[in-house]
C-alpha positions, -999 to 999 in steps of 0.1 A, spaced: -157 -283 377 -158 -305 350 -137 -340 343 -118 -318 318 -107 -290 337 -100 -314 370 -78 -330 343 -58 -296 334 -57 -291 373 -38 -323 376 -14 -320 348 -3 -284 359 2 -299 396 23 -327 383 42 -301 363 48 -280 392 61 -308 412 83 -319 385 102 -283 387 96 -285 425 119 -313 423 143 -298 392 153 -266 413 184 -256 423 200 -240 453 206 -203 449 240 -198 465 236 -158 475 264 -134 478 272 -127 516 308 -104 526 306 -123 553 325 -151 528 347 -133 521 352 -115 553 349 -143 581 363 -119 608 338 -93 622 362 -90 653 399 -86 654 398 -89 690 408 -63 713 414 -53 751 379 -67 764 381 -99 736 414 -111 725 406 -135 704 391 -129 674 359 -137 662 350 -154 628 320 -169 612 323 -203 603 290 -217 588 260 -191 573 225 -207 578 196 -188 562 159 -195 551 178 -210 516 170 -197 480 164 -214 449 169 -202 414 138 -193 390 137 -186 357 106 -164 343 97 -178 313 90 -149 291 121 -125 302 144 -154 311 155 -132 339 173 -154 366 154 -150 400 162 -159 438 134 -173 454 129 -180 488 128 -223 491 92 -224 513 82 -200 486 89 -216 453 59 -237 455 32 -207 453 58 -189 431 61 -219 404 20 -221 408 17 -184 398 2 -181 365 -5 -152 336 -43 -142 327 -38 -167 294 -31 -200 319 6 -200 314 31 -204 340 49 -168 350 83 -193 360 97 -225 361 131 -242 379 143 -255 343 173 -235 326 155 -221 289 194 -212 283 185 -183 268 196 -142 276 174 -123 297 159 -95 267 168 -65 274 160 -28 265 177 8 265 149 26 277 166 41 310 143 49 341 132 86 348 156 83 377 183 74 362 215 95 367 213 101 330 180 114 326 173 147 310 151 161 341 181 144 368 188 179 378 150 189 381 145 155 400 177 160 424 163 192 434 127 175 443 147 150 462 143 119 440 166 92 444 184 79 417 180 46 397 206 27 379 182 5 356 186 13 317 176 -23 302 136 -14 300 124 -27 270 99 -1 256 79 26 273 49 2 282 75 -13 306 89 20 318 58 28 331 52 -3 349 89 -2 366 77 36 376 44 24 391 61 -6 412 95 7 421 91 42 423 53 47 433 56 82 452 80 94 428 58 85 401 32 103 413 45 138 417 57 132 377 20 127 366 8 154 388 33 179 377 29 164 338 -9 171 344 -8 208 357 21 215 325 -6 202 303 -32 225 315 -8 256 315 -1 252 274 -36 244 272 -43 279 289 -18 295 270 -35 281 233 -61 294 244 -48 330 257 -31 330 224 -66 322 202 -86 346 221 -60 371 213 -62 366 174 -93 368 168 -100 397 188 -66 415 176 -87 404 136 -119 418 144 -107 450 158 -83 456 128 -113 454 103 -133 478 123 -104 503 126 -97 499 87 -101 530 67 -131 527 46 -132 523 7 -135 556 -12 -163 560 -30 -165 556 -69 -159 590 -91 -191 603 -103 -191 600 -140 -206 630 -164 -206 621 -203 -191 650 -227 -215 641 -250 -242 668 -262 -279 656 -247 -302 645 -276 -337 661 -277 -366 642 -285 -383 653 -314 -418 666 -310 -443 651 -336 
């Protein structure tokens, strides 16, 4: 490794350090906030029971820096997660606010209640997915591929075997018209035969000398 790269090494480290310290707790939803009582009390335990303090493994909040998406991220793993890094050397997140929207899409999933094969896909037993923000179809595949891997799978498969059924049928359909062609012209009534043609005109004898 040369001077230059152990260099790069050591600024990215102190940047990742510098959001290590800039992140912020991630306060997650729980119903047990909202509902403290998980026992009204009864025969065996009169007194109810309520929760008083939620402990957890704590989150932190992430930003990715291309998307903006806001992301919960487990606190021992925002270190590996802010170290994480794109093919090109740029960091995939960081801890610092870009304060800008998440960009989204209106490509829907393939599972998505409103998709135009939902009934085909009910009957196959697919679940359904709610996401319609994809941003083009590159994307779609990807969320396909990651979320919905199995699923996924049986689309290509039965994509694939419609392909080769048209293709079958083009083909069915060529065969067909050239062979329908070449049997026409051999079943074609033949083209009658030009008139003989006799001249009313008196035959000239030669003169004998």
């Amino acid at each position: 490794m040369t001077n230059e790269d152990r260099q790069s090494e050591q600024e990215r480290e102190s940047l990742v350090q510098e959001m290590l310290r800039d992140a912020k707790t991630a306060e997650m939803p729980s119903d047990l906030k909202t509902h403290p009582i998980i026992h009204s009390g009864d025969g065996t335990l009169e007194a109810p029971m309520t929760v008083k303090e939620i402990s957890g493994a704590g989150y932190v909040w992430v930003w990715d820096t291309r998307t903006y998406d806001q992301i919960p991220v487990l606190s021992y793993m925002l270190p590996s997660k802010l170290r994480s890094r794109r093919p090109d050397g740029s960091f995939r997140f960081t801890t610092v606010n870009p304060g800008k929207l998440p960009k989204r899409g209106t490509v829907k999933c393939f599972l998505h209640p409103g998709s135009d094969n939902r009934k085909h896909y009910d009957e196959l037993g697919f679940r359904v997915c709610n996401k319609s923000n994809i941003t083009n179809q590159y994307q779609l595949q990807q969320h396909m591929k990651k979320k919905h891997p199995q699923e996924w799978e049986a689309i290509e498969q039965e994509r694939a075997a419609t392909e080769r059924r048209e293709d079958r049928e083009l083909q069915q359909l060529l065969i067909k018209g050239v062979t329908g062609k070449a049997q026409s012209e051999a079943t074609a009534d033949p083209l009658p035969e030009a008139p003989l043609y006799i001249s009313e005109k008196p035959v000239k004898k030669a003169k004998v000398k």
